[in-house]
C-alpha positions as CSV (number, residue, x, y, z in Angstrom):
1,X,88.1,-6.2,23.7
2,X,87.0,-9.0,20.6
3,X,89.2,-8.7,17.3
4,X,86.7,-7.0,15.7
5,X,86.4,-4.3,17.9
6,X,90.0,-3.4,18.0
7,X,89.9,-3.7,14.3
8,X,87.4,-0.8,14.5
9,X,88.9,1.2,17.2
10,X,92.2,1.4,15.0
11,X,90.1,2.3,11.5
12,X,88.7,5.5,13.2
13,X,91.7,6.0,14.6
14,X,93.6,6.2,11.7
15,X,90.6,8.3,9.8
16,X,91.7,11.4,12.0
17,X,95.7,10.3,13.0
18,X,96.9,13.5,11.1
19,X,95.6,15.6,13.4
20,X,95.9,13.8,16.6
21,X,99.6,13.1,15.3
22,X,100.1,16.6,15.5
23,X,98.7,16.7,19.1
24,X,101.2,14.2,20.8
25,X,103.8,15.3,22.6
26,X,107.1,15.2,21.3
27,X,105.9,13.9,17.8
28,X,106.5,16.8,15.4
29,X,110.1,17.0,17.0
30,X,110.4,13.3,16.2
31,X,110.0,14.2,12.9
32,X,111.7,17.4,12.8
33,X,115.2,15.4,14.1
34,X,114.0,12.5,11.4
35,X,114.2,15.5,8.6
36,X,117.6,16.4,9.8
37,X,118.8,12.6,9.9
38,X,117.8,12.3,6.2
39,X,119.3,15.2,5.4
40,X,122.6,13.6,6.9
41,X,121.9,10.3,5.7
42,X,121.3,11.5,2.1
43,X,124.5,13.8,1.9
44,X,126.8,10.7,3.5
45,X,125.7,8.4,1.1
46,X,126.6,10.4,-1.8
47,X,130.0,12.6,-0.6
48,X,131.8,9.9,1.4
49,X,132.2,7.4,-2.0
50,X,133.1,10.6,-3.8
51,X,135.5,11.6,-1.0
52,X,137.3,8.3,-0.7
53,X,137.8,8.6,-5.2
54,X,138.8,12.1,-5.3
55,X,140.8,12.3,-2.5
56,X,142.3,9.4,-1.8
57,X,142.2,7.6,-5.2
58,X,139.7,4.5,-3.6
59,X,139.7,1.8,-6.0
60,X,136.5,-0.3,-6.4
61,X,137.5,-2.6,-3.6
62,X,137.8,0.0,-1.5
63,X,134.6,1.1,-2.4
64,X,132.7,-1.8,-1.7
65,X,135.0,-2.2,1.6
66,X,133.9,1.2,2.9
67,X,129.9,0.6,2.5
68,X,130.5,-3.0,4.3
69,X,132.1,-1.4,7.0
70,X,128.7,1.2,7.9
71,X,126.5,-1.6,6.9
72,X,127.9,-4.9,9.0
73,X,127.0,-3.4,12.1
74,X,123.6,-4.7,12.1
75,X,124.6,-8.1,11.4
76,X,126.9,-8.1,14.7
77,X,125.6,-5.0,17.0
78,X,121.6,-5.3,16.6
79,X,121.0,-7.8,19.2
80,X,123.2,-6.0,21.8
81,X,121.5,-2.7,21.1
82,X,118.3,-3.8,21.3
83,X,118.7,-5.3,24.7
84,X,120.6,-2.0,25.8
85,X,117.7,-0.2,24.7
86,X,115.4,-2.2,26.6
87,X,117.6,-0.7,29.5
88,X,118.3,2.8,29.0
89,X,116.4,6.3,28.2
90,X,116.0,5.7,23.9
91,X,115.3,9.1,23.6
92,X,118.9,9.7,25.2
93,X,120.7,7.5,23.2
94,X,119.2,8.3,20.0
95,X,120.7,11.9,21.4
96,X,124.1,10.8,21.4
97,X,123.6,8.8,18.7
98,X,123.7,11.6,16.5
99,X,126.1,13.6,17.7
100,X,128.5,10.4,17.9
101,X,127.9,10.3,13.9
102,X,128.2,14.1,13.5
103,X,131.4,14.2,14.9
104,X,132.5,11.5,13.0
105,X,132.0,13.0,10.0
106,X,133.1,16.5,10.7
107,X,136.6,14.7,11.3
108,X,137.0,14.0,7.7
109,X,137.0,17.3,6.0
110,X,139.3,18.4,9.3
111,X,141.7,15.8,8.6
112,X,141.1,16.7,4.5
113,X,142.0,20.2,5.0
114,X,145.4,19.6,7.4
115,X,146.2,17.2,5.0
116,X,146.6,13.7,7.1
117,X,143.4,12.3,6.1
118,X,143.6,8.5,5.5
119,X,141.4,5.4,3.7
120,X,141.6,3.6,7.2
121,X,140.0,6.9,9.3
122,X,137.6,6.7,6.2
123,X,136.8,2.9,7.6
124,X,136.6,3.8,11.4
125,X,134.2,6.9,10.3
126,X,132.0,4.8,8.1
127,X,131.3,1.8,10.2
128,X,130.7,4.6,13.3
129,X,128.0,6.6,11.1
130,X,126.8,2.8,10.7
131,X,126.8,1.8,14.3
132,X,125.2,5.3,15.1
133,X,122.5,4.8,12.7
134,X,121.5,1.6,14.2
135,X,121.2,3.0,17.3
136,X,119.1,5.8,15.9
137,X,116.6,3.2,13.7
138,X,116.4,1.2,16.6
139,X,116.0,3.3,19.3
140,X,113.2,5.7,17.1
141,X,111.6,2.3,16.2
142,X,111.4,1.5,20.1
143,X,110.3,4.9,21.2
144,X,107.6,5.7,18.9
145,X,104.7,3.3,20.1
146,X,105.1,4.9,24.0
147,X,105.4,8.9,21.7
148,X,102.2,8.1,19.8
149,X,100.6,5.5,21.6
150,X,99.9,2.2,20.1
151,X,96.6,3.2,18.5
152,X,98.8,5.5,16.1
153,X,101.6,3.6,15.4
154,X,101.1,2.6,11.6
155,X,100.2,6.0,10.8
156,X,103.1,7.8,12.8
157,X,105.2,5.1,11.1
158,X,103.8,6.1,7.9
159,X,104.4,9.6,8.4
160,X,107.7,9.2,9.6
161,X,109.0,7.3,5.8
162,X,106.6,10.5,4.2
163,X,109.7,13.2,5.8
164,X,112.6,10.4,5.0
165,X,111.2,9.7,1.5
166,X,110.3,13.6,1.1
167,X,113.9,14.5,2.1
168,X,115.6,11.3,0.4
169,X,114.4,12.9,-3.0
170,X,116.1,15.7,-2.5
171,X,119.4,15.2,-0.7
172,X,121.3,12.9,-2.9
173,X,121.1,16.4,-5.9
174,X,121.9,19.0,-2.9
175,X,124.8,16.7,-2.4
176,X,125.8,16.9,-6.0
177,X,125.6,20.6,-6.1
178,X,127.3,21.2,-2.7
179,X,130.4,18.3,-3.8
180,X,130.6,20.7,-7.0
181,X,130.6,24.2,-5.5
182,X,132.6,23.5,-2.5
183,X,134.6,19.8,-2.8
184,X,133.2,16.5,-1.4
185,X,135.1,16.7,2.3
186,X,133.4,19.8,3.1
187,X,130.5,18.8,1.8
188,X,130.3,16.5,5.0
189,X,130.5,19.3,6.8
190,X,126.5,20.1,5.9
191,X,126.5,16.3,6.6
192,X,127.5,16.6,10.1
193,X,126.0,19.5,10.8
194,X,122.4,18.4,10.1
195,X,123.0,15.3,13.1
196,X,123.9,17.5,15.2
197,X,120.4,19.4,14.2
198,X,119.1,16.3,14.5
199,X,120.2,15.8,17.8
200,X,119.2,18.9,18.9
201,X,115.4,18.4,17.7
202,X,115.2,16.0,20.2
203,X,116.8,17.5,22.7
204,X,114.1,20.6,22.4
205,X,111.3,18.3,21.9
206,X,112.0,15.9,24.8
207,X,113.2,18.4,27.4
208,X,110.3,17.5,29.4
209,X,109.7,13.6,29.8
210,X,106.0,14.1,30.0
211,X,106.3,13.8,26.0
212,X,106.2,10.2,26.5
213,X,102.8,9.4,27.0
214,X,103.5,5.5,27.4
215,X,106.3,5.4,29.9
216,X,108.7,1.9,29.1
217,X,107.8,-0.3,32.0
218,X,110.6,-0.6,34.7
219,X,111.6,-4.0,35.0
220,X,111.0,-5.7,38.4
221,X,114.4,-6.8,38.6
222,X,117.7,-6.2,37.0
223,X,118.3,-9.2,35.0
224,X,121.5,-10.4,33.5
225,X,122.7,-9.7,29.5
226,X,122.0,-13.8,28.9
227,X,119.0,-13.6,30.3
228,X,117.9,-10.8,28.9
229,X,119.3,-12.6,25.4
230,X,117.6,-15.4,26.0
231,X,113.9,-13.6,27.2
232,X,114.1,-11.4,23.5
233,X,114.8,-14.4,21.5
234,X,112.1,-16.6,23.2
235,X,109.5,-13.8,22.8
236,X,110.4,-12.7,18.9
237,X,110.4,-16.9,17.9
238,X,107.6,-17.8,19.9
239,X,105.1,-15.6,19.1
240,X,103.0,-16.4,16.1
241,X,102.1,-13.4,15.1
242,X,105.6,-12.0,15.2
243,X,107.2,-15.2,13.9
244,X,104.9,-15.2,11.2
245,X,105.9,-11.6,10.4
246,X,109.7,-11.8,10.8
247,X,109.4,-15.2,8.1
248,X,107.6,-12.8,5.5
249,X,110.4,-9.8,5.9
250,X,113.1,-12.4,5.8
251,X,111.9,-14.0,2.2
252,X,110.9,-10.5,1.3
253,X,115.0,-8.8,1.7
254,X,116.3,-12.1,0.5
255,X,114.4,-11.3,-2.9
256,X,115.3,-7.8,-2.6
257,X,118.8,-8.5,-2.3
258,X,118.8,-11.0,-4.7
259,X,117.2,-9.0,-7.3
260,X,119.6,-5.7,-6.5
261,X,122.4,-7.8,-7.4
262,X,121.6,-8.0,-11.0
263,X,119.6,-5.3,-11.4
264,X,121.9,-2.9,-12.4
265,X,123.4,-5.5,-14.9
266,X,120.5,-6.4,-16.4
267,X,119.4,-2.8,-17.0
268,X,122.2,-2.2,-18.9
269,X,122.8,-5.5,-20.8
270,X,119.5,-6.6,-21.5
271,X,117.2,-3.8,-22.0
272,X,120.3,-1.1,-23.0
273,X,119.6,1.3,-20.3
274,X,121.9,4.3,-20.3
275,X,123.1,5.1,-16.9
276,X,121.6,8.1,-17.3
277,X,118.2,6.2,-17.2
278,X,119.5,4.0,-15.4
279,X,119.9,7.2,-12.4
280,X,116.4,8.1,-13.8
281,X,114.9,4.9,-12.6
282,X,116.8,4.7,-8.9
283,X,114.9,8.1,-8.6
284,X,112.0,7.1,-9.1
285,X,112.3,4.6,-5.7
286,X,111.8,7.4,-3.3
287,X,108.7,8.4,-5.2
288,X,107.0,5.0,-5.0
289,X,108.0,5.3,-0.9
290,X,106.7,8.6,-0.5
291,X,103.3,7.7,-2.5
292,X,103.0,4.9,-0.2
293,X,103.7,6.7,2.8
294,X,100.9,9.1,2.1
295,X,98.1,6.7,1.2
296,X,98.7,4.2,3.8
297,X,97.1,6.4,7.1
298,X,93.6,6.2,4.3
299,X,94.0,2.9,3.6
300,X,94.1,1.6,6.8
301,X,91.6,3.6,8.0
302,X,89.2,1.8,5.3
303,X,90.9,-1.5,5.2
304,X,92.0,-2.3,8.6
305,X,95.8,-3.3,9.1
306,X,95.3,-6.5,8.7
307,X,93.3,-6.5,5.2
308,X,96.4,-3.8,4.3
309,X,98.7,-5.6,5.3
310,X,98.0,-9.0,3.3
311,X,97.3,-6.6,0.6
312,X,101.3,-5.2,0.4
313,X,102.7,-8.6,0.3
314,X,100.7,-10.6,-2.0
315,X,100.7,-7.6,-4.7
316,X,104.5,-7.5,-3.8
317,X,104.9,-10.3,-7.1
318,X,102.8,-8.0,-9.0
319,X,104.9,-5.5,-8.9
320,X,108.2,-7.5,-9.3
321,X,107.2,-9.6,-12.4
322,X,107.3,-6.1,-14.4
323,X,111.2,-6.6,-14.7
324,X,111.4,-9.6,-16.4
325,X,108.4,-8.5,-18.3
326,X,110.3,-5.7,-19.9
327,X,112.6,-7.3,-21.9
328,X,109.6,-8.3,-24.2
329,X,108.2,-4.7,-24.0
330,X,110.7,-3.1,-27.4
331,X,108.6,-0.1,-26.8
332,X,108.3,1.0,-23.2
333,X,110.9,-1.3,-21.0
334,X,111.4,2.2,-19.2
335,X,108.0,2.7,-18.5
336,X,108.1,-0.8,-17.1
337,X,110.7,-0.6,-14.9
338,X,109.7,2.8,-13.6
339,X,106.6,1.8,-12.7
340,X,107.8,-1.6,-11.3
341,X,109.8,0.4,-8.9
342,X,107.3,3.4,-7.8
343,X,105.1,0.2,-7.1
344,X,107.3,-2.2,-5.2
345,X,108.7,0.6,-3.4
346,X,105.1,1.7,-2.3
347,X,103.7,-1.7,-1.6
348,X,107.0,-2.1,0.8
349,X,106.3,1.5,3.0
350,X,102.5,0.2,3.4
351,X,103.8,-3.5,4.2
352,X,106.5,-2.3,6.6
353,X,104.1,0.6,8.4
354,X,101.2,-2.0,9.0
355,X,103.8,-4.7,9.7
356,X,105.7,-2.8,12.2
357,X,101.8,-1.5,13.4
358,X,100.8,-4.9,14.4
359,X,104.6,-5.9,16.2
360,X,104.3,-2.7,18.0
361,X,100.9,-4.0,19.8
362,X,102.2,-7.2,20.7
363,X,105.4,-6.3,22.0
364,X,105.4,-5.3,25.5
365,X,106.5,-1.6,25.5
366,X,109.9,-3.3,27.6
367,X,110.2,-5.8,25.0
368,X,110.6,-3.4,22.0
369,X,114.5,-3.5,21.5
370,X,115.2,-6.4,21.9
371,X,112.3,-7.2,19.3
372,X,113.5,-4.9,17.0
373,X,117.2,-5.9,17.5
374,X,116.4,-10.1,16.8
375,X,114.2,-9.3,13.5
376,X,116.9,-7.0,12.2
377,X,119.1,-10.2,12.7
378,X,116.9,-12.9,11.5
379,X,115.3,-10.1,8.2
380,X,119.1,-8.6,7.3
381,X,121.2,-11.4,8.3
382,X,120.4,-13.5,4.9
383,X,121.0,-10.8,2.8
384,X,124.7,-10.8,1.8
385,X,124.0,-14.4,1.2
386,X,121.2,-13.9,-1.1
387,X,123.2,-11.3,-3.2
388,X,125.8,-13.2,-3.7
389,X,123.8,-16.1,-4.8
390,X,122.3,-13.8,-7.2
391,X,125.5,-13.3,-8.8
392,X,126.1,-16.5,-8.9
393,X,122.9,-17.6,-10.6
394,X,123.2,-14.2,-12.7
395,X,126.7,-15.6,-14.5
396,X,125.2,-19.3,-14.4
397,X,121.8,-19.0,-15.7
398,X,121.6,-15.8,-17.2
399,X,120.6,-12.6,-16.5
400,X,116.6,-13.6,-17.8
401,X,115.9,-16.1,-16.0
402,X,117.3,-15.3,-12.8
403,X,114.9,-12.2,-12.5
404,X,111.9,-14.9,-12.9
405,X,113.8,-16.4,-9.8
406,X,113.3,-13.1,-8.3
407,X,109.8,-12.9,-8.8
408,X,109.5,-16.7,-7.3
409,X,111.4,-15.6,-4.2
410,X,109.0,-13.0,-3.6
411,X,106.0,-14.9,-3.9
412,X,107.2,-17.1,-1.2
413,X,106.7,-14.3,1.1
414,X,103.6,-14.6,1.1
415,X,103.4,-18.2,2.8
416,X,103.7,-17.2,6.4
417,X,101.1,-15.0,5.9
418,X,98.5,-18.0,6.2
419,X,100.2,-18.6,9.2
420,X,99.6,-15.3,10.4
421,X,96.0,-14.9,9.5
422,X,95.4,-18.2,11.1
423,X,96.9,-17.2,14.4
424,X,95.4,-13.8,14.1
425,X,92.5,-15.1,14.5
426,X,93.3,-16.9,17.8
427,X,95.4,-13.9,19.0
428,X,92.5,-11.3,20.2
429,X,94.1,-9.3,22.9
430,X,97.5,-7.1,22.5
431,X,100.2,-7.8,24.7
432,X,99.7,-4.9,27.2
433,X,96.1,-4.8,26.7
């Protein structure tokens, strides 16, 4: 099959995906135990800050302490997880995943109510929910192309951020609402019991393996954890296309985390935000993922995920330059700003589905953790660096000029992508073609 041709097989794929989405096995329970996660996810996020203030007097140290500990374990577990995944059912462990988290976080309004909970069990249950969700993003990320098949992957990856974005918008209020009527510990208890929901979505769904349509290949031999270390690495550096890809996502966070560093700040400094607009604005970010969820099945059915892809990232500026922009717009800085992040936040759901579209077809289907695991190392890993630079440069230069450095860091994204194109055009036959 030429380039061209499997550029064509994947637009009239994507024309009809939402109904043959529907059709494959196990899908609509994928998303059914995605709904539930965001539920969780949304509710955690909100009630476990509000949990360590109210009932354990947290100070802001403590704060910050206690979303390190759920985030760091991608910086340290991702690798590993991606080559166990590359070795067990993912299905399974998404499974247990879940449950691990939910009963993680039903401990804390257990503990709250016999009046021995603690900030260190706070810790231990954060960076758990953490190392659960990475086993759940990973091991969802790893199973979808053999749910879907490959010729569906940017739309069922589309589809999936349309439920998360769908459910983020409304979780973080329910959260509010529930933290007034009934406390913020037992509001974790809606938390927990939407993974275990979550957990038992997939358990319904996949009772029966044949859900799978693309069976992971078994490998021929076992192979040792330094072998296998050493095939994922080799395979995610070496391959253009995937190189290529991992480069733009890398320079892509590192502006994003540069840029959320002093957003805040500058929202409230220079244009004399409120935080109630400044809450406004946050509000509007799962509104820009949503719309791009939805369009992006269309638009790749017109444009091909290539075309779509290019598309994302070099608009990706466009969207950024609005910040710095708004200082200079008296009238409507609000108007800027919310339409800066609707866009960006749009542009990055129809980057990220196409993106991961294209990794997905040349990654062999036993290759697929371990992939996953060594780009969340090599797109995440820069990140704390970045924001703290940001700070840095936010103090030093100014809050001004550093967004411009924002909007400079972004369009840097964009180099790899003539890298990409280039080999594209040599690369004309997926991996497991």
């Amino acid at each position: 099959m030429d380039r061209q041709s499997a550029e064509a097989e994947t637009r009239d794929d994507s024309r009809g995906a939402p109904e043959l989405l529907r059709h494959r096995p196990g899908f609509p329970a994928l998303m059914v135990s995605v709904a539930f996660g965001a539920v969780a996810s949304g509710i955690m996020n909100v009630a476990n800050d509000l949990v360590a203030i109210y009932a354990l007097n947290a100070d802001a140290t403590q704060i910050g302490l206690l979303n390190a500990s759920e985030s760091i374990a991608f910086l340290f577990l991702a690798i590993p997880a991606g080559i166990l995944l590359d070795r067990v059912s993912r299905i399974k462990t998404m499974i247990w995943a879940q449950v691990a988290a939910g009963l993680a976080i039903f401990s804390v309004p257990v503990c709250w109510a016999l009046q021995v909970l603690s900030y260190p069990q706070l810790l231990v249950v954060s960076f758990t929910v953490g190392v659960a969700g990475m086993f759940w993003g990973l091991g969802s990320g790893s199973a979808l192309p053999g749910i879907v098949g490959r010729d569906l992957i940017s739309a069922a990856f589309a589809r999936k951020e349309t439920v998360d974005a769908s459910v983020g918008i409304v979780s973080p209020g329910l959260a509010g609402i529930l933290v007034a009527l009934v406390s913020a510990p037992f509001t974790l208890l809606v938390a927990g019991t939407a993974n275990f929901m979550a957990a038992g979505a997939l358990l319904w769904g996949f009772r029966n393996k044949a859900n799978v349509v693309h069976q992971a290949a078994e490998p021929k031999e076992r192979i040792s954890f330094k072998a296998s270390f050493r095939e994922g690495l080799h395979f995610t550096l070496k391959h253009p296309i995937i190189r290529a890809l991992t480069a733009s996502s890398s320079i892509t966070n590192m502006g994003l985390a540069f840029g959320a560093a002093l957003e805040t700040l500058y929202f409230i400094r220079v244009l004399g935000f409120t935080p109630q607009v400044v809450g406004l604005v946050i509000s509007t970010t799962a509104v820009g993922g949503l719309l791009g969820s939805l369009v992006v099945p269309g638009l790749v059915g017109r444009l091909g995920e290539r075309k779509l892809l290019a598309l994302s990232l070099l608009c990706l500026p466009l969207a950024v330059v609005l910040v710095p922009l708004a200082a200079s717009a008296t009238a409507v800085p609000v108007a800027l700003i919310a339409a800066h992040s609707v866009l960006y936040n749009a542009l990055m759901v129809s980057y990220n589905a196409t993106a991961y579209g294209l990794l997905a077809r040349f990654t062999p289907e036993e290759m697929m953790g371990r992939q996953q695991g060594f780009r969340l190392v090599f797109t995440m890993g820069p990140v704390p660096v970045l924001g703290i630079v940001g700070g840095l440069l936010g103090d030093g230069l100014g809050l001004q000029p550093s967004m411009w450095i924002w909007v400079g860091i972004t369009a840097c994204a964009g180099l790899p992508l003539v890298v990409f194109l280039n080999k594209s055009s040599q690369e004309t036959t997926p991996a497991n073609a």
